[in-house]
N, C-alpha and C positions, 0 to 999 in steps of 0.2 A: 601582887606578889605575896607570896607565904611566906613568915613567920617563922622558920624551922626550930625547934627546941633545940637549944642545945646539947641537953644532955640524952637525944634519942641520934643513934645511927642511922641515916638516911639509907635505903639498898644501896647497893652498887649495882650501877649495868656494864656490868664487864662484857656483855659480846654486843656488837647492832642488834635491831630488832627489825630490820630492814634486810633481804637476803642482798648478800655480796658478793660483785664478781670482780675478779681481775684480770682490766682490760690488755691483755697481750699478744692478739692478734687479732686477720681478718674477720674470726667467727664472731668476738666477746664485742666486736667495735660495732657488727652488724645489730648485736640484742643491744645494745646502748644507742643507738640510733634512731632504731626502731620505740625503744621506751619512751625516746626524747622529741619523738614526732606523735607520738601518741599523747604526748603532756600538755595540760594548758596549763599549769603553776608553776610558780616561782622552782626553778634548782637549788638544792643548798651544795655550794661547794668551799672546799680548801685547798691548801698546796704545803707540801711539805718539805723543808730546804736542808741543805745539811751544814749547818752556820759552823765557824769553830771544826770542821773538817776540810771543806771542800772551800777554794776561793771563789768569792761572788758568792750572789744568793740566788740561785738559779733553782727551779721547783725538781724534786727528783720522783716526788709522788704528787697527783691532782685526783682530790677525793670529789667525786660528783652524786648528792643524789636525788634521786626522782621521787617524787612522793605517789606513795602505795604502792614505789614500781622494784626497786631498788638499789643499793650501793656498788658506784659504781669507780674501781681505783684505776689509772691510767699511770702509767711509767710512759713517761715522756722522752724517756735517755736515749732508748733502743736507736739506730739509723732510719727502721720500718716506722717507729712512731712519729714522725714527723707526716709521711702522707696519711696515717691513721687520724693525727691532730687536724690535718689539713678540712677533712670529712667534719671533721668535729665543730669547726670554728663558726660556723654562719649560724648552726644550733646554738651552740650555747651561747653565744654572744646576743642572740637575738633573745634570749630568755632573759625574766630577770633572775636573779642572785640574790640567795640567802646567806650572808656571812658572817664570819666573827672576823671584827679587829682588818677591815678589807684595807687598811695604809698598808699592812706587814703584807698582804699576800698580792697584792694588785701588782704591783714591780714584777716580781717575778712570772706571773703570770700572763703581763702584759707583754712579756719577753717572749712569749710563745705566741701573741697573738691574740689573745684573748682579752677582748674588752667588754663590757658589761653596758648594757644599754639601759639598764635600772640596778639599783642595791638596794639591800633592805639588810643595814650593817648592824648586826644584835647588840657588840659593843658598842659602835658609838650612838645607839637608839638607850645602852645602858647609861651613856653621861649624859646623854639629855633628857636622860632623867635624875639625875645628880645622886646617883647608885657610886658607893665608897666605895665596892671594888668591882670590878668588870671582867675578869676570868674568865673564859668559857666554864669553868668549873663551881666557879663560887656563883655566876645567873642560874647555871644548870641545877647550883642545890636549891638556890633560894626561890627558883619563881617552877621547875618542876619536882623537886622532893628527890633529886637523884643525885648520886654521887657517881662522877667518873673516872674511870681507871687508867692513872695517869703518868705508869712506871716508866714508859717510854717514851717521854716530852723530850728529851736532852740526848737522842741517839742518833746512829749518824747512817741519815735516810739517801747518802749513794750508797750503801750496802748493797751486791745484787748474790745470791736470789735475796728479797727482802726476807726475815722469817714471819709466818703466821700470824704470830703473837703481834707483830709491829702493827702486820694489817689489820689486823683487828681495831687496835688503839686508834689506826687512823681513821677506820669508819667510823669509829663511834662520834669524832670530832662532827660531824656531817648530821649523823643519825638523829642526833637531839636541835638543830637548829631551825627545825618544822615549825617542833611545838614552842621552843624557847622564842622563836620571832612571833608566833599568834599571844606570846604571854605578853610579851617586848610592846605589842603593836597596842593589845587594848588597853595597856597603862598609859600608854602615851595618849589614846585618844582621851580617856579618862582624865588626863591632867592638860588637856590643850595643846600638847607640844606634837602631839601626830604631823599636823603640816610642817614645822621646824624642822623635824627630822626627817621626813621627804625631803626638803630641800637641802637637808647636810648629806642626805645619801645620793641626791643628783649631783650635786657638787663632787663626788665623790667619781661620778663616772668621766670627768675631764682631766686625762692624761696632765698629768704633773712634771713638768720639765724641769729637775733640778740642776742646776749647774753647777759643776766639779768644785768640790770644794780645793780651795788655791792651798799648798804649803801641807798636803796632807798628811808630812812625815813629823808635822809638830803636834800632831795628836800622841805621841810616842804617850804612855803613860811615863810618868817620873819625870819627864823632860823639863819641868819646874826646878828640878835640881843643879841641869845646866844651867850655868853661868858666865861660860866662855865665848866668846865666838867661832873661837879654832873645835872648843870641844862640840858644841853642835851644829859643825859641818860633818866633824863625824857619824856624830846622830843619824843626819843626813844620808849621808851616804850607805851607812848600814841599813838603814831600815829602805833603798832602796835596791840594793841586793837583795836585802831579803822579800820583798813585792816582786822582784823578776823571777825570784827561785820558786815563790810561790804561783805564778800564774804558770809558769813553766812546767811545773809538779801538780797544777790545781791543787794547792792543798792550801789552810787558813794558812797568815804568815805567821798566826802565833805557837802552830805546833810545828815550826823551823824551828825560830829562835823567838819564845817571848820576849814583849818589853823590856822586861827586868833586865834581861843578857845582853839589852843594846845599851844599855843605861850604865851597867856593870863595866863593860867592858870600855865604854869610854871615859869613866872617871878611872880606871884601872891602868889606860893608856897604855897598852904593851910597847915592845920596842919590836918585836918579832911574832912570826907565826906560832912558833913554841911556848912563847911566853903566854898566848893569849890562848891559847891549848890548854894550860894549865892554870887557868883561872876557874877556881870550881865556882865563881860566881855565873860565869860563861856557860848557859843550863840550856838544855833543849833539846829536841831530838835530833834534830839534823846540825847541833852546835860542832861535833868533830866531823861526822859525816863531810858536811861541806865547808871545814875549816879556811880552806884557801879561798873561799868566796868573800866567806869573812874578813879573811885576814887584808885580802886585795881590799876591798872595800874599806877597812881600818885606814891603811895604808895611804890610802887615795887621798882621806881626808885628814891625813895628818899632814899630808905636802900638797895640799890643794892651795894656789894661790889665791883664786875668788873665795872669801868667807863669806855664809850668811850674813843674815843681820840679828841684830840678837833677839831684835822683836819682829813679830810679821807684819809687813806694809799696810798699812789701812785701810781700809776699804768698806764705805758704807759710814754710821754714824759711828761716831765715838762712842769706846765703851759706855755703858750708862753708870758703870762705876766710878765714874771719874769725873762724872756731871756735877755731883755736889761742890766741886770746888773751881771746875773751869765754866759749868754752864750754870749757873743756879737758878736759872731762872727757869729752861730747859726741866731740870731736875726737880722742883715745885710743880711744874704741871705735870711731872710724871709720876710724883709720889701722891699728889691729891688726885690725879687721876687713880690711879691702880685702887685707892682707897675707896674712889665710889664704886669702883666697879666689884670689888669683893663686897662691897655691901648690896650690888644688885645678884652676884652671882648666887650670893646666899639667901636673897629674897627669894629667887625662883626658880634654887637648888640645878643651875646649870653651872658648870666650873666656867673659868676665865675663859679659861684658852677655848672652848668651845664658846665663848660672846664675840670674842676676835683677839686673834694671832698677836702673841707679845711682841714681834717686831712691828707691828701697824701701831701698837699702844707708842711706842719706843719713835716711831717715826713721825706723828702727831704732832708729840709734845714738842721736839727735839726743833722742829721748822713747821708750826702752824699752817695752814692754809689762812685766807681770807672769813675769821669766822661770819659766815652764811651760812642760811641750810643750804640752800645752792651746792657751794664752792667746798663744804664740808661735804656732801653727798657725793661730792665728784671725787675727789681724794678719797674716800672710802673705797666707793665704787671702781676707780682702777686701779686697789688694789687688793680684789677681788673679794672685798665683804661684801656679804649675800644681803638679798632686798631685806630681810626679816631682822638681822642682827643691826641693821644701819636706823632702821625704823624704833629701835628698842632704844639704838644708844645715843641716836641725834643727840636728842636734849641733853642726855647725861654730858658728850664731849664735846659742848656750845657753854654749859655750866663750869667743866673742868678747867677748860682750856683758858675761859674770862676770869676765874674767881681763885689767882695764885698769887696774889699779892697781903699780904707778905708772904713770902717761903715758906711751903709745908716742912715740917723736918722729919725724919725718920722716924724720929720718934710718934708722932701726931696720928703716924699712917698702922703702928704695930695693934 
């Protein structure tokens, strides 16, 4: 990796240097087909969603490109593009993948069918290499000397026709992750971690089934303020109005009616439609628009018999904030633990959460297995540490898990 000076301006590559097409019929799917059976390397591709406009994260652009051949942008939205994807799917799937940051784009993309039979992830090839920041923008200046042109990161990609300008920006995301992965790839083998990273990018091609999260209207921001139980049934109830309105409308729920205005309006507690009309805390763009949605909604959980509860039902391990005083013991092997492991993270500059998943640390301590390597290997292993991270941290979590007596304290671990 290079060095860049500070005080020199890196170019900009404001257009690709790959020619670009936009795949929006039978003719452009034909040359993209054709490029992509002619290829024996890696695709670098992206997907571009329209977060904070459109509900869900569904892909509205899929940037593909072929190397020496070139950029190729796909609008997935059309009715037609569906049989055009359809063409698409045994190709690219059977190829492997160049990407940046493949957790944000794999979801959505896996919604159209597309799954990757290999990755080769530039960011997370960047944390395993223990790189302070992992941008596409900040790898792209520091290991090829470029700066990219980044005015249209935060716009809102259902727009149709898209303009120019946009496409351009989306290529360019594609256009640099050739050379940015061959820079990626011989630091890694230079520092030993090439195979590590193979196996964090196969890991990466086994569909991830998350499960809904339970109570998801207590994500509300500010909802810490509530303190009632009657007042956050209303909570409740509003913020699932506003989830119907927006799935209904596909549009975010926060450009109905942000948080603030659920939050507002239920310490405000109107008595009426009108009242709660004239709350100028009550902000948003569809806040009068669909005032009787609101208001019903209000209403509902003002005379609702079943209240919440004022805290959400358990599930899983007890907070680990609360260990120091009901599990202490629990809470010693989890502070001596976390403390060896940032002092291995830092030995061989990989971060934590890339050694293993803070809930697996949390789950460990919390109810030991049988310490064995054995019975320690097995408890790793189902749940789902990789051969490589289990082999580094044996010893470490055989050492942690024996040697908490007396109580690590907070302090010990800072």
């Amino acid at each position: 990796m290079t060095e860049p000076d500070a005080q020199v301006e890196l170019p900009l590559l404001s257009s690709p240097r790959l020619d670009t097409l936009l795949v929006d019929a039978n003719e452009t799917i034909t040359l993209l087909l054709k490029a992509l059976a002619a290829n024996n390397d890696p695709i670098a591709i992206d997907a571009e969603r329209a977060s904070g406009f459109r509900y869900g994260q569904r892909a509205y652009l899929i940037q593909i490109a072929v190397k020496d051949k070139g950029i190729y942008l796909f609008d997935p939205t059309p009715e037609y593009a569906t049989e055009l994807l359809g063409e698409l799917k045994s190709r690219i799937n059977s190829t492997p993948w160049i990407i940046h940051a493949a957790s944000q784009d794999l979801p959505c993309l896996n919604e159209l069918g597309l799954y990757p039979t290999a990755i080769f992830d530039t960011e997370l090839g960047g944390r395993i290499l223990g790189l302070p920041k992992v941008s596409l923008g900040t790898m792209t200046a520091d290991y090829l000397g470029l700066t990219l042109a980044k005015e249209h990161s935060a716009v809102d990609w259902s727009t149709r026709p898209l303009p120019a300008e946009w496409l351009n920006y989306a290529a360019l995301d594609v256009d640099v992750l050739f050379d940015l992965w061959d820079a990626i790839a011989e630091e890694l083998q230079s520092k030993d971690k090439y195979e590590i990273a193979l196996a964090e990018f196969d890991h990466l091609t086994i569909p991830q089934l998350k499960s809904e999260k339970l109570e998801r209207w207590r994500s509300v921001t500010g909802i810490h303020e509530i303190k009632d139980q009657r007042q956050l049934t209303i909570v409740k109830f509003l913020w699932e109005a506003r989830e119907n309105l927006a799935k209904e409308k596909d549009v975010a729920p926060g450009r109905l009616i942000p948080d603030g205005s659920i939050i507002a309006a239920v310490k405000a507690n109107p008595l009426s439609r009108s009242e709660l009309a004239s709350l100028r805390s009550f902000t948003g763009r569809a806040s009068r628009t669909y005032i009787d949605e609101w208001w019903n909604a209000l209403h509902k959980g003002q005379t609702a018999i079943n209240l919440v509860e004022l805290r959400p039902k358990a599930t899983g391990l007890p907070n680990h904030r609360n260990w120091a005083n009901k599990f202490p013991l629990a809470n010693a092997r989890f502070l001596w633990t976390r403390k060896l492991l940032s002092e291995l993270s830092t030995a061989i500059s990989i971060p934590i959460e890339n050694l293993i998943a803070p809930d697996t640390v949390k789950a460990i301590c919390f109810e030991p297995p049988e310490l064995t390597e054995q019975s320690l290997t097995g408890f790793l292993d189902s749940r789902g540490v990789r051969k490589w991270q289990i082999a580094l941290l044996l010893g470490l979590l055989m050492k942690s898990l024996a040697e908490t007596t007396p109580p690590v304290t907070e302090e010990a671990t800072a």
